[in-house]
N, CA, C and O of each residue as an XYZ file, in Angstrom:
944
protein
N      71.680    110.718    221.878
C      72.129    109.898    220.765
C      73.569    109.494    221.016
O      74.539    110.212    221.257
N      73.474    108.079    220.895
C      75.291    107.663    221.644
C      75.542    107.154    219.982
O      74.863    106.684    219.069
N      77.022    107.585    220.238
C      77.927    107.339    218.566
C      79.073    106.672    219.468
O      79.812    106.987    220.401
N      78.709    105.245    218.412
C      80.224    104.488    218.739
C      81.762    105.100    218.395
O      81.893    105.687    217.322
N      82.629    105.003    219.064
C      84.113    105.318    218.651
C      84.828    104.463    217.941
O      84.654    103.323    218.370
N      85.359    104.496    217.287
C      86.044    103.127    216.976
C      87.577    103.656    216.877
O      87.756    104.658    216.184
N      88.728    103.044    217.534
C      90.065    103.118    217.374
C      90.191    101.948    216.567
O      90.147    100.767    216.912
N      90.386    102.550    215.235
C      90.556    101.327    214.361
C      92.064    101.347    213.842
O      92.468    102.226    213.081
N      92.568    100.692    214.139
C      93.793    100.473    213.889
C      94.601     99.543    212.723
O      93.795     98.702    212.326
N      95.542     99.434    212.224
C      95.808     98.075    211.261
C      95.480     97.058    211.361
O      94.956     96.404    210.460
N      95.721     96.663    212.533
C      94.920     94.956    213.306
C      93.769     94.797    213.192
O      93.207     93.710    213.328
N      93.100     96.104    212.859
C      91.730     95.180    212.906
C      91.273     95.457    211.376
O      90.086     95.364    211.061
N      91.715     95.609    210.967
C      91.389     95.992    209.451
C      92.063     94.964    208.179
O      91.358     94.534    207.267
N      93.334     94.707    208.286
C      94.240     94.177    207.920
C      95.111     94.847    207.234
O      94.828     95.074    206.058
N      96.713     95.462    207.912
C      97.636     96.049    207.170
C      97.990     96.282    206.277
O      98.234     97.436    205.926
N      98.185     95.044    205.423
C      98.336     94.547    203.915
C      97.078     95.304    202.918
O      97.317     95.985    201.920
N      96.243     95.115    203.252
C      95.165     95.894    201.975
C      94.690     96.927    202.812
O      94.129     97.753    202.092
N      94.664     97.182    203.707
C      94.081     98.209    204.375
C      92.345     98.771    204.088
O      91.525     99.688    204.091
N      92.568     97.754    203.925
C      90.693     97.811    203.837
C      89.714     97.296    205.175
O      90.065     96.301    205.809
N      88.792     97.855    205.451
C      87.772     97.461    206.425
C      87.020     96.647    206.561
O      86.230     96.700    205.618
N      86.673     95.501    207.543
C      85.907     94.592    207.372
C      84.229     94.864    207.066
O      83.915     95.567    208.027
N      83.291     94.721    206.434
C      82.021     95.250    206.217
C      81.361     95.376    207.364
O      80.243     95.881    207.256
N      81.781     95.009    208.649
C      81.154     95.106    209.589
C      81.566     96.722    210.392
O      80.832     97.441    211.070
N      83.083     96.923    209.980
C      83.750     98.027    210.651
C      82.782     99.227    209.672
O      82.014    100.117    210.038
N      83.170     98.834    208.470
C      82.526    100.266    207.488
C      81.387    100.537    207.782
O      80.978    101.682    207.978
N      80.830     99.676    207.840
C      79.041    100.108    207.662
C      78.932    101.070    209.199
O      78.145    101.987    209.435
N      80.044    100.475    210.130
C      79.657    101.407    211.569
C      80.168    102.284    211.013
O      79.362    103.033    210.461
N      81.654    102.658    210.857
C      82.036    103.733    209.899
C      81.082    104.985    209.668
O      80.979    106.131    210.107
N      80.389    104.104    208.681
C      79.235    105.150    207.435
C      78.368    105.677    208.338
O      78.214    106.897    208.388
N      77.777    104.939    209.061
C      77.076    104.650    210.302
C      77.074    106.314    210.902
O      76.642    107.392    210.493
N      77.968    105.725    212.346
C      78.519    106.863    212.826
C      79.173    108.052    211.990
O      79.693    108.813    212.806
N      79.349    108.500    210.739
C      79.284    109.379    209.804
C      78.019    110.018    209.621
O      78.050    111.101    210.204
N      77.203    109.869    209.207
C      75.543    109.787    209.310
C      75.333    110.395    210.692
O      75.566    111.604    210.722
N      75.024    109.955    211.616
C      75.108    110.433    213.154
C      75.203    111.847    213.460
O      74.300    112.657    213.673
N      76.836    112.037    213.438
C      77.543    113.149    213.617
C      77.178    114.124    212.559
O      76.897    115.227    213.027
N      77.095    114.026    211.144
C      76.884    114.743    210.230
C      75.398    115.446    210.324
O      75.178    116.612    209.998
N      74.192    114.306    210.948
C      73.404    115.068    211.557
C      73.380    115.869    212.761
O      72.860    116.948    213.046
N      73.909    115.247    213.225
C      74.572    115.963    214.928
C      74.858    117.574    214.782
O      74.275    118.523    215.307
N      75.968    117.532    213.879
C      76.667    118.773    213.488
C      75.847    119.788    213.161
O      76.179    120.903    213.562
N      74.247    119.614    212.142
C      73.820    121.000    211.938
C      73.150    121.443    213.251
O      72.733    122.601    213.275
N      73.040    120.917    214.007
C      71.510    121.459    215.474
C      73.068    122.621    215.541
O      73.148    123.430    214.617
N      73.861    122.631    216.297
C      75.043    124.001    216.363
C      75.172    124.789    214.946
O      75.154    126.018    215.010
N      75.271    124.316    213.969
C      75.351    125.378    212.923
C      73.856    125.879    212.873
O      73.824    126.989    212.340
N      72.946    125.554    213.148
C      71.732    126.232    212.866
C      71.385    127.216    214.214
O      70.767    128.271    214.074
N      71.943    126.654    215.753
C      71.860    127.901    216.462
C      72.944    128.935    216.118
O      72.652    130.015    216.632
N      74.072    128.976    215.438
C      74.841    129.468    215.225
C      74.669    130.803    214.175
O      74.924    132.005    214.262
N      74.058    129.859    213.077
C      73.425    130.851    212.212
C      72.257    132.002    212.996
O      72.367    133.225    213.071
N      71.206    131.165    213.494
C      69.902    131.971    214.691
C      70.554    132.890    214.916
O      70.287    133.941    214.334
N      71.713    132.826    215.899
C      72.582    133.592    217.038
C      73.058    134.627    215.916
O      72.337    135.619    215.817
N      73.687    134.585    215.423
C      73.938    135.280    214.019
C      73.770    136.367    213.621
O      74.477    137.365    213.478
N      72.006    135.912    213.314
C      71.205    136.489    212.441
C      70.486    137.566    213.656
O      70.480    138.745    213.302
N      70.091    137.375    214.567
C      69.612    137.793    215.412
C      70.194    138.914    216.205
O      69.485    139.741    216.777
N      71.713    138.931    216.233
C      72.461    139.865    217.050
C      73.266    140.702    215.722
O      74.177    141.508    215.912
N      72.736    140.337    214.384
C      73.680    140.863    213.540
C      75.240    140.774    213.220
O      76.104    141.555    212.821
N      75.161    139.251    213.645
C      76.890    139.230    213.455
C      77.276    139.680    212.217
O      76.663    139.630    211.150
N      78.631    140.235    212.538
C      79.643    140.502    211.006
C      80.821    140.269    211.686
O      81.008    140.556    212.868
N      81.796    139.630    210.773
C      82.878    139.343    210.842
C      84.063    140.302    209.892
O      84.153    139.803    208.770
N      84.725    141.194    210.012
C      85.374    141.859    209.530
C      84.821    142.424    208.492
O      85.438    142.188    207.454
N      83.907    143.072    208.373
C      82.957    143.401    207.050
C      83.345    144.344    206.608
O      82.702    144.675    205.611
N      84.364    145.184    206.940
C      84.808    146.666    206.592
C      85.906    146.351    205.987
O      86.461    147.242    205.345
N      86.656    144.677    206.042
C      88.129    144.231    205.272
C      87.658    142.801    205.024
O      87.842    141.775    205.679
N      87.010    143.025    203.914
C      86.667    141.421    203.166
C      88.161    140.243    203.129
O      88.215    139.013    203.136
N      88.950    141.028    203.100
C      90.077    140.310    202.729
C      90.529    139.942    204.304
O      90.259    138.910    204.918
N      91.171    140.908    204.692
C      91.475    140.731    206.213
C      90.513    139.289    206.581
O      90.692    138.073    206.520
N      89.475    140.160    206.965
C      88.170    138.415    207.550
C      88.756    137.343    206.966
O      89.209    136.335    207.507
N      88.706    137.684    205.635
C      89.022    135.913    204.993
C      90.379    135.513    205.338
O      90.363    134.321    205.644
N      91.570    136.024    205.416
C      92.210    135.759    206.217
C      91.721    135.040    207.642
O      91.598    133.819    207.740
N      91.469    135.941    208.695
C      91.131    135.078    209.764
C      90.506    134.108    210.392
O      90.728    133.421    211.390
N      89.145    134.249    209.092
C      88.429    133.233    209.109
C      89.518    131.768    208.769
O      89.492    130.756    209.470
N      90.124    131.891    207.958
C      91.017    130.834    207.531
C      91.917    130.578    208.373
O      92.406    129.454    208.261
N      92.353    131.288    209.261
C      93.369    130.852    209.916
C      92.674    130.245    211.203
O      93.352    129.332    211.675
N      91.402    130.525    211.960
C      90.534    130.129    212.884
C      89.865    128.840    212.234
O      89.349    128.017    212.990
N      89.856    128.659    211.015
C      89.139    127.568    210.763
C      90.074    125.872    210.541
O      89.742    124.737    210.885
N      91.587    126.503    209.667
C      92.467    126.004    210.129
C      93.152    124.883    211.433
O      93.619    123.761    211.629
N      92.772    126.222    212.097
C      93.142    126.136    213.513
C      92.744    124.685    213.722
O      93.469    123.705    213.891
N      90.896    124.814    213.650
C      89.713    123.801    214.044
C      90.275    122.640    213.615
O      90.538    121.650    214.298
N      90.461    122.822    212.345
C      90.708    121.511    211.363
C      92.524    120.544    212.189
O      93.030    119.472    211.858
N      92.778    121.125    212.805
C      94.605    120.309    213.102
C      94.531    120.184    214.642
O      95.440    119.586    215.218
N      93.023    120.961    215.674
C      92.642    120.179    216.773
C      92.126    119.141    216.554
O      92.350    118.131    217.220
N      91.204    119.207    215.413
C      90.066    118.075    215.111
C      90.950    116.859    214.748
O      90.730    115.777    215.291
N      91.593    116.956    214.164
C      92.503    115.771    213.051
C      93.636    115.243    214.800
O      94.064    114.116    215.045
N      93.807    116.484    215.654
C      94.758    115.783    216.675
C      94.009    114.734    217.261
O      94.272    113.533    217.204
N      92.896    115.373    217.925
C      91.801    114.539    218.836
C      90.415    113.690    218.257
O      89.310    113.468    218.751
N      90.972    113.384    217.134
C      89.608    113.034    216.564
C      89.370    111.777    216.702
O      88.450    111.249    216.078
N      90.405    110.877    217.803
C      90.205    109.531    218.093
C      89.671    109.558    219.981
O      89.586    108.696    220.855
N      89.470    110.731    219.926
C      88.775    111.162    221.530
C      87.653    111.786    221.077
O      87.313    112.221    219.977
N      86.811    111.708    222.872
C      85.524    112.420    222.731
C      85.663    114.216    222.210
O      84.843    114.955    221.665
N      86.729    114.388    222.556
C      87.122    116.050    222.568
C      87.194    116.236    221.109
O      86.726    117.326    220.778
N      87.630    115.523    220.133
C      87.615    115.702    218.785
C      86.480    115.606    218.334
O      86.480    116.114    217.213
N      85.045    115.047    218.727
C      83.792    115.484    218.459
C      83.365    117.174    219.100
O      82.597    118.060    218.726
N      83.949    117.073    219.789
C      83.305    118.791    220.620
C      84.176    119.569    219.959
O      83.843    120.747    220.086
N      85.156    119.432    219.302
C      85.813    120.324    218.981
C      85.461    120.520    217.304
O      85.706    121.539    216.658
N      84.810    119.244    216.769
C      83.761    119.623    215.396
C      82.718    120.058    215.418
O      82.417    120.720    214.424
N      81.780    119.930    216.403
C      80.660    120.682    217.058
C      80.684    121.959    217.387
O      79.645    122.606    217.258
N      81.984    122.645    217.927
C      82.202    123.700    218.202
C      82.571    124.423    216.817
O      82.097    125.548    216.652
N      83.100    124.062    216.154
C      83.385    124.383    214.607
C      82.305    124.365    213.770
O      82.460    125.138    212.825
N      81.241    123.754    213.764
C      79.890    123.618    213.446
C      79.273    124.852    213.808
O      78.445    125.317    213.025
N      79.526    125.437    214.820
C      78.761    126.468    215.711
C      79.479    127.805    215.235
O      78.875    128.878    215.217
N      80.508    127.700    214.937
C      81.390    128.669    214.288
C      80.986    128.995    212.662
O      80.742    130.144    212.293
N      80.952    127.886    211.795
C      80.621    128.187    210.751
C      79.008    128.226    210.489
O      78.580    128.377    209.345
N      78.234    128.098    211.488
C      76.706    128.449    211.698
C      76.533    130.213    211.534
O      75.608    130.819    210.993
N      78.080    130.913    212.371
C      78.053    131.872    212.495
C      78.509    132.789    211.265
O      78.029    133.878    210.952
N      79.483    132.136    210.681
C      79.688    132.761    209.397
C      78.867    132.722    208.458
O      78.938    133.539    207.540
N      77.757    131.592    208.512
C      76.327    131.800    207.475
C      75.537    133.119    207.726
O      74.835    133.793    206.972
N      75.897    133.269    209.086
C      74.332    134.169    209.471
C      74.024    135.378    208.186
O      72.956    135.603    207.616
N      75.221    135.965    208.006
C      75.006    137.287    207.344
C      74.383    136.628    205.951
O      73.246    137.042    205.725
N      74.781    135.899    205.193
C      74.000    135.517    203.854
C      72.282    134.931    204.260
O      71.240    135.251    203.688
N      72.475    133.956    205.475
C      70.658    134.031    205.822
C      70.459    134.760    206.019
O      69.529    135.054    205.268
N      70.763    135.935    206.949
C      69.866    137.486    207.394
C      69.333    137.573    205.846
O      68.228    137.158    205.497
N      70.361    138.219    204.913
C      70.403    138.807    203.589
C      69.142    138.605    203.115
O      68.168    139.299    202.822
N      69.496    137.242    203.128
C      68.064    136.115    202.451
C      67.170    136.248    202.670
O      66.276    136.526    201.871
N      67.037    136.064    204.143
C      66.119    136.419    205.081
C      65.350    137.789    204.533
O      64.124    137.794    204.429
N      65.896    138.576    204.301
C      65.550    140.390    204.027
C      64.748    140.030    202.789
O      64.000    140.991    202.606
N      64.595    139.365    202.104
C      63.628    139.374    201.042
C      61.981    138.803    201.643
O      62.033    138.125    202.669
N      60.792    139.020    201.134
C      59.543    138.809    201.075
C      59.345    137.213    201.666
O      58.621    136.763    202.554
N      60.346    136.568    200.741
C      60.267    135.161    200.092
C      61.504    134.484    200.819
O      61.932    133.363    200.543
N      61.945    135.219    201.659
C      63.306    134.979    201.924
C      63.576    133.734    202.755
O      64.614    133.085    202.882
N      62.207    133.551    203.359
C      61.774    131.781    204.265
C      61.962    130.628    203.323
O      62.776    129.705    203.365
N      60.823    130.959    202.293
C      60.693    129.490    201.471
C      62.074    129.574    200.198
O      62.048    128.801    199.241
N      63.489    130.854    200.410
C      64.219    130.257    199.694
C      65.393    129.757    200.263
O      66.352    129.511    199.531
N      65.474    129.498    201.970
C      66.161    129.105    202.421
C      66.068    127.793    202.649
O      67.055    127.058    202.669
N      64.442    127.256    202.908
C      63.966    126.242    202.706
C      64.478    125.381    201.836
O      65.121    124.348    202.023
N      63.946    126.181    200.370
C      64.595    125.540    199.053
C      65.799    125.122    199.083
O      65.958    124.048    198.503
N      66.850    125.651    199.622
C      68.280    125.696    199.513
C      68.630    124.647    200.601
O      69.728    124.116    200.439
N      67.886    124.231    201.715
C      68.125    123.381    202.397
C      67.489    122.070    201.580
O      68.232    121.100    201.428
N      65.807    122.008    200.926
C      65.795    121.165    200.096
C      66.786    120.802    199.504
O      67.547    119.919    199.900
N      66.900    121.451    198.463
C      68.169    121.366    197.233
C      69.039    120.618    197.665
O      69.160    119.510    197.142
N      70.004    121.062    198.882
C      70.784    120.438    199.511
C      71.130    119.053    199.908
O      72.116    118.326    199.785
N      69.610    118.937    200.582
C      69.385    117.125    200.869
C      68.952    116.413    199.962
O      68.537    115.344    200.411
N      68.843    116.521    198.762
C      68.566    116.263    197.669
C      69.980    115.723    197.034
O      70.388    114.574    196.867
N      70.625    117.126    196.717
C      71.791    116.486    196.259
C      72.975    115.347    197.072
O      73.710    114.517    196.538
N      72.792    115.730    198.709
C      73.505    114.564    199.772
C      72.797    113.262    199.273
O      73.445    112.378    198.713
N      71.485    113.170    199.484
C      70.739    111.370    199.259
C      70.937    110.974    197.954
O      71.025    109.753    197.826
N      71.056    111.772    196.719
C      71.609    111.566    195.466
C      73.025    110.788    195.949
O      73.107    109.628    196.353
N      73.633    111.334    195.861
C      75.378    111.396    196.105
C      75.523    110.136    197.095
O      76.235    109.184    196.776
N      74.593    110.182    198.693
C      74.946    109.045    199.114
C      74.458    107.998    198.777
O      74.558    107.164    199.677
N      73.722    107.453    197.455
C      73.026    105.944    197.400
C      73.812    105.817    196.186
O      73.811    104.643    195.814
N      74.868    107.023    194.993
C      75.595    106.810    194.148
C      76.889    105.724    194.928
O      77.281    104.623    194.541
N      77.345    106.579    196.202
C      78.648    106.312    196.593
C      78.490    104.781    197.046
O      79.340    103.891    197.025
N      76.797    104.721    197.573
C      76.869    103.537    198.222
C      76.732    102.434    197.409
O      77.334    101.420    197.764
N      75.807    102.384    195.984
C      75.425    101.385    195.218
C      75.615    101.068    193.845
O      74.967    100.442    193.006
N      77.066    101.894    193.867
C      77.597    102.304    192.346
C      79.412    101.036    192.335
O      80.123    100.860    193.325
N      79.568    100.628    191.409
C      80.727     99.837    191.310
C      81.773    100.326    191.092
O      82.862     99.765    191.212
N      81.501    101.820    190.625
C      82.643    102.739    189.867
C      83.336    102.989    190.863
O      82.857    102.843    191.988
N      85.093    103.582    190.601
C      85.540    103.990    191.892
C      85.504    105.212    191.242
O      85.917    105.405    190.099
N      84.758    106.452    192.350
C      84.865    108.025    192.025
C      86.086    108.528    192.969
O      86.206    109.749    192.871
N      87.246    107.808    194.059
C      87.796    108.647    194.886
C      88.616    109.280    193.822
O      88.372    110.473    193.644
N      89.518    108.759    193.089
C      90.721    109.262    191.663
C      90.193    110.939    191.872
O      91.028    111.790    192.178
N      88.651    111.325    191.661
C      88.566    112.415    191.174
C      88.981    113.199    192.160
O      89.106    114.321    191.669
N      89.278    113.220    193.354
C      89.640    113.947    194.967
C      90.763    114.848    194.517
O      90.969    115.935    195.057
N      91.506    114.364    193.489
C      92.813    115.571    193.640
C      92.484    116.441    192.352
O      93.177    117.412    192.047
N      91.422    116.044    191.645
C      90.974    116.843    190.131
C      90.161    118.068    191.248
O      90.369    119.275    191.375
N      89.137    117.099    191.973
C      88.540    118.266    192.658
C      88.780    119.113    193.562
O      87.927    119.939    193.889
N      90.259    119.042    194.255
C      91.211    120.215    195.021
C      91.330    120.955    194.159
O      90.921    122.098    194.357
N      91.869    120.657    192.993
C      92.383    121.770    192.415
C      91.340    122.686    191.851
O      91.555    123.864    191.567
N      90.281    122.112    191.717
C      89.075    123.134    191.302
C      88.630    123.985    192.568
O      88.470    125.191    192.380
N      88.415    123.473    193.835
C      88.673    123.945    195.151
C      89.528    125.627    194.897
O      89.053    126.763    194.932
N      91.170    125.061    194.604
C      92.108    126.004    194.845
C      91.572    126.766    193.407
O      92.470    127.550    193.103
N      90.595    126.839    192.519
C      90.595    127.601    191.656
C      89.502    128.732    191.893
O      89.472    129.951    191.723
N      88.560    127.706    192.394
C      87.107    128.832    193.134
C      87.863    129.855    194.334
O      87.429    131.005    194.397
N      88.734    129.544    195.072
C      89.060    130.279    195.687
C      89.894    131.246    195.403
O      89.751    132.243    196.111
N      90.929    131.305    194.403
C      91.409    131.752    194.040
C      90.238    133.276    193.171
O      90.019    134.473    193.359
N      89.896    132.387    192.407
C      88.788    133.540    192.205
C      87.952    134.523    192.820
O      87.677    135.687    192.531
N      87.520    133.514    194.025
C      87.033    134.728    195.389
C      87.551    135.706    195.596
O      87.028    136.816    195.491
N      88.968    135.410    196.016
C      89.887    136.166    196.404
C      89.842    137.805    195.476
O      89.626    138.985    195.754
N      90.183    137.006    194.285
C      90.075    138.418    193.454
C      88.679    139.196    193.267
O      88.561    140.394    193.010
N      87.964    138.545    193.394
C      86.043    138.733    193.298
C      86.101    139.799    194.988
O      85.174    140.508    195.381
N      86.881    139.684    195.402
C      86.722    140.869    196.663
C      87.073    142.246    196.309
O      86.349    143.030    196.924
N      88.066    142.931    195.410
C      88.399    143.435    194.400
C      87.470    144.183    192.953
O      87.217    145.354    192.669
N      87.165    142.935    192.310
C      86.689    142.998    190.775
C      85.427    143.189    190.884
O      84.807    143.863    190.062
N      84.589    142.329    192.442
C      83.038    142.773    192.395
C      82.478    142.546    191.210
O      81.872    143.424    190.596
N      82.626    141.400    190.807
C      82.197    140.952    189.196
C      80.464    140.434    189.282
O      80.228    139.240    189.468
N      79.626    141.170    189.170
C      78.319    139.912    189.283
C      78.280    138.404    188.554
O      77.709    137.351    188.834
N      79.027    138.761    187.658
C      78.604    137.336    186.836
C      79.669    136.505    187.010
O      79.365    135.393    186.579
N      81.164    136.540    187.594
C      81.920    136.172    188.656
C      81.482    135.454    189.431
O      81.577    134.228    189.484
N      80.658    136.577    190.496
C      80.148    135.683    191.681
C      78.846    134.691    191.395
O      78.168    134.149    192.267
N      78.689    134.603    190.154
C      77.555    133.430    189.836
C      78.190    132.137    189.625
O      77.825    131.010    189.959
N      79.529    132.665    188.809
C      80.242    131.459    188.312
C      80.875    130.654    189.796
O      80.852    129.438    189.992
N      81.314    131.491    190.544
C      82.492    130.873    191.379
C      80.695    129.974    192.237
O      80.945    129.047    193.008
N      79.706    130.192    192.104
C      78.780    129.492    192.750
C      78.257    128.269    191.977
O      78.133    127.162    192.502
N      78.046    128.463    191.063
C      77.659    127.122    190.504
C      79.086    126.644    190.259
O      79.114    125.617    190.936
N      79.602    126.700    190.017
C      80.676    125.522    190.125
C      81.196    125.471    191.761
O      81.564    124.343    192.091
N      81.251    126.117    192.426
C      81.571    125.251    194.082
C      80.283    124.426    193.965
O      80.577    123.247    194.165
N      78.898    124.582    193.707
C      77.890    123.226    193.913
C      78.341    122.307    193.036
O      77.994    121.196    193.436
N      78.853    122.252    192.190
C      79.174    121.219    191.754
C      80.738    120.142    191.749
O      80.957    119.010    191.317
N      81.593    121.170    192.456
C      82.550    120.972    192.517
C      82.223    120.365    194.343
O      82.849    119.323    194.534
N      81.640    120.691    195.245
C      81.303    120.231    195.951
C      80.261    118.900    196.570
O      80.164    118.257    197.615
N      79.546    118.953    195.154
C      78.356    117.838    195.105
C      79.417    116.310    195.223
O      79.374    115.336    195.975
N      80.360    116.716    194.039
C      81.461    115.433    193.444
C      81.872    115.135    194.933
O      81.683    113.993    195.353
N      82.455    116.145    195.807
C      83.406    115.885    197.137
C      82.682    114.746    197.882
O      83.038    113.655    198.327
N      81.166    115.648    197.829
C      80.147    114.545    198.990
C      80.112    112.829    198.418
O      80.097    111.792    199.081
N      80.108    113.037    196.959
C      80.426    111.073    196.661
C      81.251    110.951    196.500
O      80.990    110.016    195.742
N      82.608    111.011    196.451
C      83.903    111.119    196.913
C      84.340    110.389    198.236
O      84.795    109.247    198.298
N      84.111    111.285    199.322
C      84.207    111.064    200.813
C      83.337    110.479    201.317
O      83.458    110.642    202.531
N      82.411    109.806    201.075
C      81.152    108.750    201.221
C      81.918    107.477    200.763
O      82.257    106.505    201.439
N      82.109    107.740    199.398
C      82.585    106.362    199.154
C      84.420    105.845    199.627
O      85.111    104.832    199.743
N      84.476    106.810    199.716
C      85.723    106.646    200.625
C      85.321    105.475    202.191
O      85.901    104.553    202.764
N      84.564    105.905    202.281
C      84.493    105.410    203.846
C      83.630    103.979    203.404
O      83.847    102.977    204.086
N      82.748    103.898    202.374
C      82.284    103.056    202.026
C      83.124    101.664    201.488
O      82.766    100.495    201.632
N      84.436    102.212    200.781
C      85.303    101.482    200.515
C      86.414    101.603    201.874
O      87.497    101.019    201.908
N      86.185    101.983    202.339
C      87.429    101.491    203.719
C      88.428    102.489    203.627
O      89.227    102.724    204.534
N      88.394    103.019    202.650
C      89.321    104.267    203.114
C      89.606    104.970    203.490
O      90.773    105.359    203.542
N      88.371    105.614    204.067
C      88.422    106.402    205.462
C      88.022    105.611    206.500
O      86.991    104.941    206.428
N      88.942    105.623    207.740
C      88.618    104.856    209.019
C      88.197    105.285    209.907
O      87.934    104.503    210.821
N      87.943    106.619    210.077
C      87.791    107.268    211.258
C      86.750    108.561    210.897
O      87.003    109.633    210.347
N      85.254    107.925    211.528
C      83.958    108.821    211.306
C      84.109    110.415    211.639
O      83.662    111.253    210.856
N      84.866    110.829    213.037
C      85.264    111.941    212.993
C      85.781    113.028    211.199
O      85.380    113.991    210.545
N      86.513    112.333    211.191
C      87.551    112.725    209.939
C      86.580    113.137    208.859
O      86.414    114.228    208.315
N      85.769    111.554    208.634
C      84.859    111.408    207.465
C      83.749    112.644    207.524
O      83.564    113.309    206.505
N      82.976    112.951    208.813
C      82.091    113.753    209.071
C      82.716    115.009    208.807
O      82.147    115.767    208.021
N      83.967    115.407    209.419
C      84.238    117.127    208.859
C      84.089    117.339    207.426
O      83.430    118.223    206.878
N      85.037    116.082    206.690
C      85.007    116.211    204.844
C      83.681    116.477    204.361
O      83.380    117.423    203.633
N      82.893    115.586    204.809
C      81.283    115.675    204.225
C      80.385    116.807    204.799
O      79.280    117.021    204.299
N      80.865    117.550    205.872
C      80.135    118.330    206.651
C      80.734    119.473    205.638
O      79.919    120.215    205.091
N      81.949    119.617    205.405
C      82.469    120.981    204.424
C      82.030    121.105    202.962
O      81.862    122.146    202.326
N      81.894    119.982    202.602
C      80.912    119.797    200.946
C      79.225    120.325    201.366
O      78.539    120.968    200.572
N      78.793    119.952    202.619
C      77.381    120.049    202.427
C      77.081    121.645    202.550
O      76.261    122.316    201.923
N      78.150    122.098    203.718
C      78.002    123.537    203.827
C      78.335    124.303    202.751
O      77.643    125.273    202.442
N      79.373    123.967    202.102
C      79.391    124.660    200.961
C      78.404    124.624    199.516
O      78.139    125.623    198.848
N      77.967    123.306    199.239
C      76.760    123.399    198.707
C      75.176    124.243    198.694
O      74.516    124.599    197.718
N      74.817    124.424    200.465
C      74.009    124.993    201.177
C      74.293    126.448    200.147
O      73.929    126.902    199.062
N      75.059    126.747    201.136
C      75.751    128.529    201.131
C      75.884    128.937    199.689
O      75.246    129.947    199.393
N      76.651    128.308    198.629
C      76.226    128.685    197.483
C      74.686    128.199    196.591
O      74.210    128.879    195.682
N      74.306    127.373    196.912
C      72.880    127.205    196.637
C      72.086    128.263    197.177
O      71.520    129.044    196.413
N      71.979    128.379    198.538
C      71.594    129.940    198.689
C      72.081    131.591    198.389
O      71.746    132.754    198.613
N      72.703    131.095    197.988
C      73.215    132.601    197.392
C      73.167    132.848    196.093
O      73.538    133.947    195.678
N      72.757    131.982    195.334
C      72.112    131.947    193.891
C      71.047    131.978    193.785
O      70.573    132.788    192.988
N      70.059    130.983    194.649
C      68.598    131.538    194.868
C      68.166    132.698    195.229
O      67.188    133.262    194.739
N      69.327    133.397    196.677
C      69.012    135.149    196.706
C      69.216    135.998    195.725
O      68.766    137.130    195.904
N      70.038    135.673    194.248
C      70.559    136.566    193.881
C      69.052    136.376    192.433
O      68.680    137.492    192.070
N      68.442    135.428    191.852
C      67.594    134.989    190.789
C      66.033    135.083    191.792
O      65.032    135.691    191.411
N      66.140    134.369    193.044
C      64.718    134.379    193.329
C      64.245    135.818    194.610
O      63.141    136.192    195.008
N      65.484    136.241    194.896
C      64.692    137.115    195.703
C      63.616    138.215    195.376
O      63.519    138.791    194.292
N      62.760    138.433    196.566
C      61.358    139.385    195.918
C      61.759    140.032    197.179
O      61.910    139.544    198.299
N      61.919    141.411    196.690
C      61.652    142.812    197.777
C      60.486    143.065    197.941
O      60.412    143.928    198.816
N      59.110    142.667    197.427
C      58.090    143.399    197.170
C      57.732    142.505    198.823
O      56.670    142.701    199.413
């Protein structure tokens, strides 16, 4: 599967409004689409690999991990954003794909460990593409502008996390329900957000666009499944 590059620059866009010609966006959206599919085949061997060898990532210092996880993921995110007008800034989201495949594994195993634990990962991948094809025919065929909401929805971002943080601690069950349905929904908004971003020309560069939308979908996934393990799982 070949994905066009585009070095899109002011000149070809026009400086002054900085908007994209419909021919640039639609490749844009295009090659967004592409890569965004591209991206799960590595998060799904990632997860496999995972699940299979029993990965854990600092499991004895919830906090510690999340630390490093953040600082490794970080990392990804300010190679990606350097090179993301080269081929290396795709391998280096692919490789990050493969990374956070790996940090799923332990919640699929989990999942996995129930009776039912197939058809609710299923579900959760349903669910998932459900809410993306929702979100992308809003972003694409809606007049409204939804980007405004991007800095309402950081800060809900910095609030779920914030809560995690202490939820490592407090071990709250009904905590960790809340901080989940609201990341799906606080994440659903991101995916028509950053769609229509690119739809309206404001994002120029599919690399870029694909990590934003690739981090809403995973996070949707992951808490969608972890609410279905916690209501639908069967030990029997």
């Amino acid at each position: 599967m070949a994905l066009e590059h585009d070095r899109l620059s002011a000149s070809s866009f026009g400086a002054s409004s900085g908007a994209l010609g419909a021919v640039q966006r639609n490749r844009v959206l295009r090659n967004t689409y592409l890569l965004l599919a591209l991206s799960m085949v590595p998060t799904v061997i990632g997860a496999a690999i995972g699940v299979r060898t029993g990965f854990t990532f600092f499991s004895g210092s919830p906090f510690i991990g999340l630390m490093v996880f953040m600082g490794i993921a970080f990392g990804f995110f300010f190679a990606i954003e350097k090179f993301k007008n080269s081929g290396l800034g795709v391998a280096l989201l692919l490789g990050f794909t493969f990374f956070m495949g790996l940090m799923l594994s332990r919640l699929v195993g989990h999942v996995l460990g129930f009776s039912n634990g197939a058809s609710l990962v299923m579900t959760a991948f349903g669910g998932t593409a459900a809410i993306f094809a929702v979100m992308a025919t809003v972003a694409t065929v809606s007049k409204r502008d939804f980007t405004g909401m991007g800095r309402w929805l950081f800060v809900g971002v910095l609030v779920i996390l914030a809560a995690a943080v202490a939820n490592i601690w407090l071990q709250m069950p009904a905590l960790t329900l809340t901080i989940s349905a609201l990341a799906i929904l606080i994440f659903s908004a991101f995916i028509l957000v950053d769609l229509q971003r690119v739809v309206n020309g404001g994002e120029t560069n599919y690399v870029t666009a694909t990590l934003s939308v690739y981090l809403s979908v995973y996070n949707v996934f992951s808490n969608l499944l972890a609410m279905l393990g916690i209501f639908g799982g069967n030990d029997d």
